[in-house]
C-alpha positions as a Python dict, from the first residue, in 0.01 Angstrom:
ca = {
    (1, 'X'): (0, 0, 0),
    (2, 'X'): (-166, 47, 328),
    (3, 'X'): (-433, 300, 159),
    (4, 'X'): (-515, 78, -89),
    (5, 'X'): (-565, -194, 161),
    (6, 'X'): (-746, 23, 380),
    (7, 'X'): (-972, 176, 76),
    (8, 'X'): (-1040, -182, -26),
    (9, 'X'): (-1147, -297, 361),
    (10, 'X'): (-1404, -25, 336),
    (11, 'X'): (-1545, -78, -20),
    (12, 'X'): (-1563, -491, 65),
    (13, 'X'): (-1754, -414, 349),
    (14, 'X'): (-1968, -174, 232),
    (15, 'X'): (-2057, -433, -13),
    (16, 'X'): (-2127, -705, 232),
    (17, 'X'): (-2355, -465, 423),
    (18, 'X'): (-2543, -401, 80),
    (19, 'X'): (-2505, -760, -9),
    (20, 'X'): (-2671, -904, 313),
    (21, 'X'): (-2953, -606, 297),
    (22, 'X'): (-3037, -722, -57),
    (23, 'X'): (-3046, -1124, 58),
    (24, 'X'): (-3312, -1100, 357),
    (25, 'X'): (-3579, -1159, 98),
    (26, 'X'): (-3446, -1371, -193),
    (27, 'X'): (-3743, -1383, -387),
    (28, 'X'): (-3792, -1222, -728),
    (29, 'X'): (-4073, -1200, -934),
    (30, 'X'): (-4089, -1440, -1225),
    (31, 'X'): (-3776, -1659, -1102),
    (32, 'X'): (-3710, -2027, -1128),
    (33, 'X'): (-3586, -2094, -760),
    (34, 'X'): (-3173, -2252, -752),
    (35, 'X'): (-3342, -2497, -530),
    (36, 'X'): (-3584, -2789, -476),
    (37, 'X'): (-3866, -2552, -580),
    (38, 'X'): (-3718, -2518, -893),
    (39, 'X'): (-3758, -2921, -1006),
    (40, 'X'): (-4004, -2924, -1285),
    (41, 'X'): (-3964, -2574, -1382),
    (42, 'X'): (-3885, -2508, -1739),
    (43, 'X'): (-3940, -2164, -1868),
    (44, 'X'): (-3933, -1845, -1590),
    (45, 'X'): (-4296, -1872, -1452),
    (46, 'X'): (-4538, -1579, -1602),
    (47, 'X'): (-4700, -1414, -1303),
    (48, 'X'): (-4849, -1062, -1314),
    (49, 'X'): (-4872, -977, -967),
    (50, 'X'): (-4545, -751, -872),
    (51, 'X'): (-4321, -761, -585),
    (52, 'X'): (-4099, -495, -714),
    (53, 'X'): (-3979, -209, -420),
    (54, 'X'): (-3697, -107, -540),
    (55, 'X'): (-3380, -224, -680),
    (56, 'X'): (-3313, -603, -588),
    (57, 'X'): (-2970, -792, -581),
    (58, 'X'): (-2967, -1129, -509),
    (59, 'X'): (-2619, -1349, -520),
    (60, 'X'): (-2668, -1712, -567),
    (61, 'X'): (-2412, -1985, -649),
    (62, 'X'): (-2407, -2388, -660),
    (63, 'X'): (-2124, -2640, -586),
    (64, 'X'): (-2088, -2973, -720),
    (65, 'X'): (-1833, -3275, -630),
    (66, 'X'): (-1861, -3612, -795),
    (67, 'X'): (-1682, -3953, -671),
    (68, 'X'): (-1657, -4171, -1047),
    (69, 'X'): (-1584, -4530, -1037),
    (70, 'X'): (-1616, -4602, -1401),
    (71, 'X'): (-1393, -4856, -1645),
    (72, 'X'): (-1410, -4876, -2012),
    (73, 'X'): (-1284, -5063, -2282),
    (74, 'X'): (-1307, -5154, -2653),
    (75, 'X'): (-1217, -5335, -2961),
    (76, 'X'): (-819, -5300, -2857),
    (77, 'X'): (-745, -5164, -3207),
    (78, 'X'): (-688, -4796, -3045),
    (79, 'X'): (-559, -4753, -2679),
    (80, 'X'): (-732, -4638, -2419),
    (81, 'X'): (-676, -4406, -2143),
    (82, 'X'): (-590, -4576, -1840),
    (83, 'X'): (-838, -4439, -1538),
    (84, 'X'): (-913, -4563, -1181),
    (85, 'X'): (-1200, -4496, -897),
    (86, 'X'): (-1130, -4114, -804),
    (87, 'X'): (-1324, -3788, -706),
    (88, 'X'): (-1315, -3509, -1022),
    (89, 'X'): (-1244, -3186, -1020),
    (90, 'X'): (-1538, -2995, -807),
    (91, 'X'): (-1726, -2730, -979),
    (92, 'X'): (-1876, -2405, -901),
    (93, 'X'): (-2100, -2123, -985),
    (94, 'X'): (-2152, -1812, -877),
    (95, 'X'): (-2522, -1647, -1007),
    (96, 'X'): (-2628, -1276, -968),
    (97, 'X'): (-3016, -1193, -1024),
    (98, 'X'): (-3067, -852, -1002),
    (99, 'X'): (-3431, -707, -1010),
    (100, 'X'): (-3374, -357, -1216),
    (101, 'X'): (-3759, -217, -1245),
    (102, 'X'): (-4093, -342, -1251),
    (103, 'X'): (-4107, -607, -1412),
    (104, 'X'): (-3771, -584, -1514),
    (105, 'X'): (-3503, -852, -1424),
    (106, 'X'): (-3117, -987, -1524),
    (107, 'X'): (-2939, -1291, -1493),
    (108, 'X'): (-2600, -1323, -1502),
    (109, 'X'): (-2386, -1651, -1439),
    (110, 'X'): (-2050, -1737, -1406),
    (111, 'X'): (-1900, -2020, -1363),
    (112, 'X'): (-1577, -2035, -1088),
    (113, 'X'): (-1479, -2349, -1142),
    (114, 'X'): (-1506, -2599, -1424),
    (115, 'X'): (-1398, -2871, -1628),
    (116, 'X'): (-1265, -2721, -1958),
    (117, 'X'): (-1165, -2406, -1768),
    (118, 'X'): (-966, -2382, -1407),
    (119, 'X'): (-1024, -1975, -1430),
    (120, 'X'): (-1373, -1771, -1399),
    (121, 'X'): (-1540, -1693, -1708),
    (122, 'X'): (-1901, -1560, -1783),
    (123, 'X'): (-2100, -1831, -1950),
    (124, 'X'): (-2382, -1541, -2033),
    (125, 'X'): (-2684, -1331, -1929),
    (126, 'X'): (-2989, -1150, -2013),
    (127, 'X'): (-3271, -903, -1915),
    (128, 'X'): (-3568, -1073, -1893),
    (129, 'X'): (-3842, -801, -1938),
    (130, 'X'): (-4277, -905, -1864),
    (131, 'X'): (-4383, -539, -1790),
    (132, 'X'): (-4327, -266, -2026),
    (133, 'X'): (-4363, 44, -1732),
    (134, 'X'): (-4014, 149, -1776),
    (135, 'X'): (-4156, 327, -2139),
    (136, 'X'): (-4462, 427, -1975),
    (137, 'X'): (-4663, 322, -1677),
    (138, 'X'): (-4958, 108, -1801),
    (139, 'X'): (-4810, 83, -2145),
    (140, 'X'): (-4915, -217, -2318),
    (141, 'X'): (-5086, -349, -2036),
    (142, 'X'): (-5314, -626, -2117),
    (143, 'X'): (-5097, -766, -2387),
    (144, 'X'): (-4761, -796, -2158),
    (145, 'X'): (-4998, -1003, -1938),
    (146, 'X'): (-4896, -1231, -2143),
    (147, 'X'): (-4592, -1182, -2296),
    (148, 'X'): (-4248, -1187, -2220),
    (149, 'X'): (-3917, -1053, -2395),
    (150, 'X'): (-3586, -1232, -2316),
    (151, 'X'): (-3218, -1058, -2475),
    (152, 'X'): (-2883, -1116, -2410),
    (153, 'X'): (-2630, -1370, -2452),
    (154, 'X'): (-2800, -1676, -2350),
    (155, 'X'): (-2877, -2047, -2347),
    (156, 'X'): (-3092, -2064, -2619),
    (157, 'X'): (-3440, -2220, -2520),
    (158, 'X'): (-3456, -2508, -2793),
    (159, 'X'): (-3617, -2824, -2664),
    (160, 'X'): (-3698, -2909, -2273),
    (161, 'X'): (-3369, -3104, -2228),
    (162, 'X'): (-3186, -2808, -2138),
    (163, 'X'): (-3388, -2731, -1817),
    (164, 'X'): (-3321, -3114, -1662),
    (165, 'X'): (-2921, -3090, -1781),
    (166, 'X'): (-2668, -3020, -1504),
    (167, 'X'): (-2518, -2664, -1626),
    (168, 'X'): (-2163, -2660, -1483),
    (169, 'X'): (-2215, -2670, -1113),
    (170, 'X'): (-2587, -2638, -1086),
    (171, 'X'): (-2682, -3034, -1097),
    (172, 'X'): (-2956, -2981, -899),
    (173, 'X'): (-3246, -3022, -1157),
    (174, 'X'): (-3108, -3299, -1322),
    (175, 'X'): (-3201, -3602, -1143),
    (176, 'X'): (-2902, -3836, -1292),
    (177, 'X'): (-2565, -3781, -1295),
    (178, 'X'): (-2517, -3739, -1693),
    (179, 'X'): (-2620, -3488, -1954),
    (180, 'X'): (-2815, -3680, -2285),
    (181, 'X'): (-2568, -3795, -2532),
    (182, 'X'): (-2630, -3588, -2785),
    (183, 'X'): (-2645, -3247, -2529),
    (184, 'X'): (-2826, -2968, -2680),
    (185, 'X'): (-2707, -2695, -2602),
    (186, 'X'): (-2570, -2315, -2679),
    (187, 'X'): (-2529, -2000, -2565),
    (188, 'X'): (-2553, -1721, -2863),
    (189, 'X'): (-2647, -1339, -2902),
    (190, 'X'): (-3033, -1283, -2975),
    (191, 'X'): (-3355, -1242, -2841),
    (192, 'X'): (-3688, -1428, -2789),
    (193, 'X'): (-4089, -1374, -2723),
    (194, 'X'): (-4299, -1544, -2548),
    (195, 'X'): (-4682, -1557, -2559),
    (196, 'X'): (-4812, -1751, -2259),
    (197, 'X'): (-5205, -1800, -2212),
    (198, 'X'): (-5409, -2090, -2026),
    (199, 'X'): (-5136, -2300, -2044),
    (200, 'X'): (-5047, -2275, -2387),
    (201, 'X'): (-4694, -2164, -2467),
    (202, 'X'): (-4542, -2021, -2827),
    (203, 'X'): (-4201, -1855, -2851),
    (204, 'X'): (-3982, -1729, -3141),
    (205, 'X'): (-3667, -1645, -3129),
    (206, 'X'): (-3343, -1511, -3351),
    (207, 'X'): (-2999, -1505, -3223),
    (208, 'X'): (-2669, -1415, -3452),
    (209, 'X'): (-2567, -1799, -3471),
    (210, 'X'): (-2241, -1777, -3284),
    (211, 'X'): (-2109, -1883, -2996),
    (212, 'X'): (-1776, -1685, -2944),
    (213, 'X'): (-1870, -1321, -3045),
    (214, 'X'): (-1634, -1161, -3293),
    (215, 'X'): (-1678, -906, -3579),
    (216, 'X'): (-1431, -1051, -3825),
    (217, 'X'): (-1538, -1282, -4142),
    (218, 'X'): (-1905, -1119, -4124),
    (219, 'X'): (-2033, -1323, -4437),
    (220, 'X'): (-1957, -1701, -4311),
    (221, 'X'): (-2239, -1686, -4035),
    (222, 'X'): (-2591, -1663, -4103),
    (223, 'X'): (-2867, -1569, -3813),
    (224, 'X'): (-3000, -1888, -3656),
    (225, 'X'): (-3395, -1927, -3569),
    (226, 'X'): (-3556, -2130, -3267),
    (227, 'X'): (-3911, -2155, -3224),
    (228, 'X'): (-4087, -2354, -2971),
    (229, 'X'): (-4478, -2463, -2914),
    (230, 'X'): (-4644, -2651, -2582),
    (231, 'X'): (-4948, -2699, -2401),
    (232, 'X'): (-4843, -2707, -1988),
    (233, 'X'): (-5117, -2719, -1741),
    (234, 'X'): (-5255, -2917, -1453),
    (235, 'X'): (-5510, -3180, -1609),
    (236, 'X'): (-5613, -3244, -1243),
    (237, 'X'): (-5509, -3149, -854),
    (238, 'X'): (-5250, -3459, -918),
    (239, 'X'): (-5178, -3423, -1284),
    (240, 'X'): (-4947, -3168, -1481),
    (241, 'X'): (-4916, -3276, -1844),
    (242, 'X'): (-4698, -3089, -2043),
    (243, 'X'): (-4603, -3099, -2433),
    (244, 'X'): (-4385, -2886, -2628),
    (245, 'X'): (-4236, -2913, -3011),
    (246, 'X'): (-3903, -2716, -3098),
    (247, 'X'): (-3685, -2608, -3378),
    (248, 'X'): (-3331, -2458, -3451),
    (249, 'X'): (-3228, -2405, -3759),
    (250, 'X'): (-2917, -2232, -3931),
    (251, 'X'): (-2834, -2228, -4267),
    (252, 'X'): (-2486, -2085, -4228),
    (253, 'X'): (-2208, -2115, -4035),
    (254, 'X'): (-1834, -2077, -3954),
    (255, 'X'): (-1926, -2298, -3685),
    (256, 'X'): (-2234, -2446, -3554),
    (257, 'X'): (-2198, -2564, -3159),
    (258, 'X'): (-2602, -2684, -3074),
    (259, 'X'): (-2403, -3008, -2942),
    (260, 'X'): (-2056, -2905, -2870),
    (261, 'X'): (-2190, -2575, -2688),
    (262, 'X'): (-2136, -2652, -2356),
    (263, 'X'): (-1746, -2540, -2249),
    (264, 'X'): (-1788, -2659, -1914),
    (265, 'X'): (-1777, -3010, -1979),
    (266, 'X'): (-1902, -3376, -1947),
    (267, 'X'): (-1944, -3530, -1691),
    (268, 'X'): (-1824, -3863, -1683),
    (269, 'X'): (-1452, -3786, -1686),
    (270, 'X'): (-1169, -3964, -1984),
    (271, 'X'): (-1407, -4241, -2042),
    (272, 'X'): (-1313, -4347, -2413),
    (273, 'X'): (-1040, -4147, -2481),
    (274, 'X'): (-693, -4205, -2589),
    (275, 'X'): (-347, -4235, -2345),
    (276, 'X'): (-268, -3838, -2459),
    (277, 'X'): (-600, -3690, -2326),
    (278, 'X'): (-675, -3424, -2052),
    (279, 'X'): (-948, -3369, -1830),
    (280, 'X'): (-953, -3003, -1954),
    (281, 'X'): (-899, -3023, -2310),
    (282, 'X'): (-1110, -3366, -2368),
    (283, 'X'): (-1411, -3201, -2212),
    (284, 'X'): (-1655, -3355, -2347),
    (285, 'X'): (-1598, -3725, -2261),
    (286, 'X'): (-1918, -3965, -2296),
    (287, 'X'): (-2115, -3721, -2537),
    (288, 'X'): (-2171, -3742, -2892),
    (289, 'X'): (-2143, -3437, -3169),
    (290, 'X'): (-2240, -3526, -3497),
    (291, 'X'): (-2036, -3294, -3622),
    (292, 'X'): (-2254, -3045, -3823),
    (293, 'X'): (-2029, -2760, -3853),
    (294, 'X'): (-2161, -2541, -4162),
    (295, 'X'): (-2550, -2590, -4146),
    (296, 'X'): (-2777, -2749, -3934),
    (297, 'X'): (-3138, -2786, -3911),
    (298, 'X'): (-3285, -2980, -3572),
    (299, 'X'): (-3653, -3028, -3374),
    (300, 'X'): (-3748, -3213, -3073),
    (301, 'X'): (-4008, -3338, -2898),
    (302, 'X'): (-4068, -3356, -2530),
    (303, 'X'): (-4316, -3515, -2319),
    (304, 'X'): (-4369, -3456, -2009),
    (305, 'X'): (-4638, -3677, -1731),
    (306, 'X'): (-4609, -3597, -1351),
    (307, 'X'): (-4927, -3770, -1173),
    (308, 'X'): (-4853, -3756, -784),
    (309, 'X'): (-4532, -3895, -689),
    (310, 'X'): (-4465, -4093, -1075),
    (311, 'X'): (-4267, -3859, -1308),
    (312, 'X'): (-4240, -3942, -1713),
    (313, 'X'): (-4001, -3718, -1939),
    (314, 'X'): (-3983, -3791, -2271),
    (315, 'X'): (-3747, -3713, -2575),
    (316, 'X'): (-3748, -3767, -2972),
    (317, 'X'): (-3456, -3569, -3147),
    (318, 'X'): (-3442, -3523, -3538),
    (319, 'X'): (-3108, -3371, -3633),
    (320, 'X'): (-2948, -3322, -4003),
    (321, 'X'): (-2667, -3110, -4138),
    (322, 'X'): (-2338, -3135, -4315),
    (323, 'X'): (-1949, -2996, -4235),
    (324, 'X'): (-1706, -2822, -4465),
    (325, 'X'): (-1676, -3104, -4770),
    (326, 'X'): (-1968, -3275, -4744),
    (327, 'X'): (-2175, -3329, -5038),
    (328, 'X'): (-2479, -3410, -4904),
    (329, 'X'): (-2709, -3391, -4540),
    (330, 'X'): (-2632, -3650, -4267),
    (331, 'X'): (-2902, -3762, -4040),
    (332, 'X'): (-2907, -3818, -3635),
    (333, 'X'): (-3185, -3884, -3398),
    (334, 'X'): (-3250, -3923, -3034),
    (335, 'X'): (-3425, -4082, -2813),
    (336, 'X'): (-3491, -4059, -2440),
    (337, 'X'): (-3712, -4158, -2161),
    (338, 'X'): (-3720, -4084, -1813),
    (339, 'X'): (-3913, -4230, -1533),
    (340, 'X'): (-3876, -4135, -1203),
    (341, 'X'): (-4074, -4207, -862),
    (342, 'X'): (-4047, -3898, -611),
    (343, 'X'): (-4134, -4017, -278),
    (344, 'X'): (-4098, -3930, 111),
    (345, 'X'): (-4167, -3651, 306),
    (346, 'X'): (-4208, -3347, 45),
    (347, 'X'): (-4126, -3593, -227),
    (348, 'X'): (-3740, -3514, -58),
    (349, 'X'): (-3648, -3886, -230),
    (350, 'X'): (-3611, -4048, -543),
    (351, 'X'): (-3560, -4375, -789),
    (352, 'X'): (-3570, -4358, -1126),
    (353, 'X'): (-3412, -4428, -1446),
    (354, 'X'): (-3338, -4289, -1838),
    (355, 'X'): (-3282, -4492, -2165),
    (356, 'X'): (-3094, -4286, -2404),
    (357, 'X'): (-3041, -4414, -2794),
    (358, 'X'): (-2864, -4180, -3055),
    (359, 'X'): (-2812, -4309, -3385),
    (360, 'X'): (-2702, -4190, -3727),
    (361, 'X'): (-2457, -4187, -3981),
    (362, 'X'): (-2082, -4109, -3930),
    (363, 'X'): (-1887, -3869, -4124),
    (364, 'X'): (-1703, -4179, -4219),
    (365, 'X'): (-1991, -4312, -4344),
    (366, 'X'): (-2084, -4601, -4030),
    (367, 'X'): (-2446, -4563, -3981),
    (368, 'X'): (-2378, -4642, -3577),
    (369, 'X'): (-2564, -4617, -3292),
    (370, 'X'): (-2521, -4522, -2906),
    (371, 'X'): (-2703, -4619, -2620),
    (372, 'X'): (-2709, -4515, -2200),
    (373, 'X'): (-2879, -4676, -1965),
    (374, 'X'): (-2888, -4461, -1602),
    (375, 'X'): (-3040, -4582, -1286),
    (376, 'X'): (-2997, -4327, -1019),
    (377, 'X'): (-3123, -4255, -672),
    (378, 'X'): (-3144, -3905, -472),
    (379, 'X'): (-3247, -3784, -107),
    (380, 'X'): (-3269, -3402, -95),
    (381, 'X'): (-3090, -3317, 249),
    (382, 'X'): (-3275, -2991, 256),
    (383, 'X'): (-3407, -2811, -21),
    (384, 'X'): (-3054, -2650, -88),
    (385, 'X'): (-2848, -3052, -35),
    (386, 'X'): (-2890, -3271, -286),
    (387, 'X'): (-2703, -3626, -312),
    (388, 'X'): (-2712, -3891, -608),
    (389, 'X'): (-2623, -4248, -671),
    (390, 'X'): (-2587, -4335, -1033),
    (391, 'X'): (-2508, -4655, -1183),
    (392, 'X'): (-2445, -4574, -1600),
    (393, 'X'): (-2368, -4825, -1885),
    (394, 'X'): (-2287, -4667, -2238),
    (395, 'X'): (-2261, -4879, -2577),
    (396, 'X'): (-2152, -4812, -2855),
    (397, 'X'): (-2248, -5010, -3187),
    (398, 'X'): (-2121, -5032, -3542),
    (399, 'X'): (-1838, -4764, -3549),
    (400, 'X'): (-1547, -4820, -3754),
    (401, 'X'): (-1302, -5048, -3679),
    (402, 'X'): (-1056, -4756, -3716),
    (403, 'X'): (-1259, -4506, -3454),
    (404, 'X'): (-1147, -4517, -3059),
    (405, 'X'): (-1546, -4649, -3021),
    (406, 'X'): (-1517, -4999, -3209),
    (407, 'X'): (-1723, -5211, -2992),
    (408, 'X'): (-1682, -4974, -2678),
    (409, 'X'): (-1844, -4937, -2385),
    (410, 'X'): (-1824, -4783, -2038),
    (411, 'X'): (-1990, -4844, -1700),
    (412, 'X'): (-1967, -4803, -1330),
    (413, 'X'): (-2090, -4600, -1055),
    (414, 'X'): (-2108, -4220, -984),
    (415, 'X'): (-2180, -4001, -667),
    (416, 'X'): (-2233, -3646, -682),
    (417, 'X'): (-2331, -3432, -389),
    (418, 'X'): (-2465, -3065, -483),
    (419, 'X'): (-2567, -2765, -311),
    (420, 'X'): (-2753, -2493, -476),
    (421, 'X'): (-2868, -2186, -319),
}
């Protein structure tokens, strides 16, 4: 016993020593920054110009604590979950970034702590390749200027929401509190390509369509496709305009997860849900899944205006499908937008607020409607400290008079506090 504890003294500190050689300079080529210098980022940047001296770790993580002081209530015909004013359960992440070659990087990310699951598991990770000098130096040269080759198991990169969504523990892009109520998002097996030039953006993409990997029933899921097109550039010294168009489509599956994909969980904690629910295992509290489980077919739109301090982000959502039984396609859309007013000393504040309205038809036939309203503050301690004041109010319109969401509503106050690093 003492050997092993001795062997693993050594080994842990040999580790730290390589750890803490690896962190003096944290920056990587093509990265999005954990930090304030990643707000506004959406895909990995696209720069040429190498860095690369040799093999690169960097370790990275994010924390996140909310205080919720949210009631809810509905029709009465189904019981609600009693809840009170309480802090949730605080989450965590722990990121590796590892720089491999020239040109060459990973991403892995795993989340410690989280709603749905108390123990570590890997939510996914990729190589991220923009040079090809690993083949042979110079190969390709002019054309991988421009391009850029993401596999793995990985968030897929339909729409722009995904980029301002709180992933787990790292809340720090997302200026509110809450995810959109219809929450696109999914991690699944594939690969995409990326041409980037003068601001213009297009990227295709395949992936197998699943999001827990298995060989067995190989014939009930077909390969799902996401494409994406956008124009992002600086109009002006004080303008960025950016527009892109996206699409996901599958026309087979066991299971389709674009809006139940995320297994870390919601986070506005038990609102509308019944006396016999968990935090863990009612997850995903406040969102909406339309419940296309067999085929699925989806685009959005996203707008996006930042002139000096004033910051616009907009969303239109068109989703249709059908689940196991249904005869024909349902029907859901989205809408969202954001404005926001970043102010202070290296913009380190922020007011702002989001409108959210999804509507659609019910597998029970309601054609119903939800709608969020979020007004939100934040003051960036450092670039690495954010803290948030939300106030939220969620309705929810023409369900049936049998469903948990007859004439419900929530609405109250969050606080989160997050570090990212």
């Amino acid at each position: 016993m003492r050997t092993i504890f001795k062997i693993s003294a050594i080994a842990s500190f040999l580790f730290l020593g390589i750890t803490m050689e690896a962190q003096k300079n944290r920056s990587l080529d093509n990265y999005r920054e954990p930090d304030k210098n990643g707000i506004n980022v959406f895909e990995s940047p696209k720069d040429t110009v190498s860095t690369f001296d040799g093999l690169k770790v960097r370790v990275g993580g994010s924390f996140a604590l909310q205080f919720q002081a949210i009631d809810h209530e509905n029709s009465g015909n189904l019981e609600l979950l009693e809840i009170g004013d309480n802090f949730n359960l605080a989450t965590a992440n722990l990121d590796l970034d590892v720089a491999l070659y020239d040109g060459v990087r990973m991403h892995l990310r795993t989340y410690l702590s989280s709603r749905h699951h108390p123990e570590p598991y890997v939510k996914g990770g990729y190589f991220l390749i923009d040079k090809l000098e690993f083949i042979q130096e110079g190969f390709m040269e002019d054309l991988m200027k421009h391009l850029t080759i993401k596999i793995g198991h990985f968030e897929n990169n339909y729409g722009d929401t995904h980029f301002r969504r709180s992933d787990n523990a790292q809340a720090l892009y997302n200026p509110f509190v809450g995810n959109y109520i219809m929450d696109a998002f999914t991690t699944e097996v594939g690969g995409e390509v990326y041409y980037r030039n003068n601001g213009w953006l297009a990227m295709v993409g395949v992936t197998n369509g699943k999001l827990n990997q298995s060989v067995d029933n190989p014939e009930t899921t077909d390969p799902s496709f996401v494409a994406k097109v956008g124009y992002d550039n600086y109009l002006s010294e004080d303008l960025r305009f950016r527009l892109t168009g996206s699409l996901y489509t599958t026309n087979k599956s066991a299971r389709t997860y674009l809006y139940a994909g995320d297994r870390a969980g919601a986070r506005y904690y038990l609102v509308m849900e019944n006396p016999d629910a968990s935090s863990s295992s009612n997850f995903r509290s406040g969102r909406w899944d339309p419940g296309f489980r067999n085929e699925l077919t989806a685009f959005m739109i996203n707008p996006f205006i930042k002139y000096k301090g004033l910051e616009f982000f907009g969303v239109f959502e068109n989703s249709s499908g059908r689940a196991t039984g249904e005869a024909e396609e349902r029907t859901w859309n989205q809408y969202a937008g954001e404005l926001l007013y970043r102010f202070g000393n290296n913009e380190n504040f922020y007011v702002g607020g989001r409108y959210n309205v999804a509507e659609g038809e019910t597998q029970d036939g309601y054609d119903a409607s939800i709608s969020r309203l979020n007004l939100g503050a934040g003051w960036f301690l450092t670039k690495n400290i954010l803290a948030k004041l939300e106030y939220v109010n969620q309705q929810y319109d023409d369900f049936a008079t049998t469903s948990i969401y007859n004439e419900g509503q929530f609405d109250g106050v969050m606080f989160e506090a997050v570090i990212s690093f």
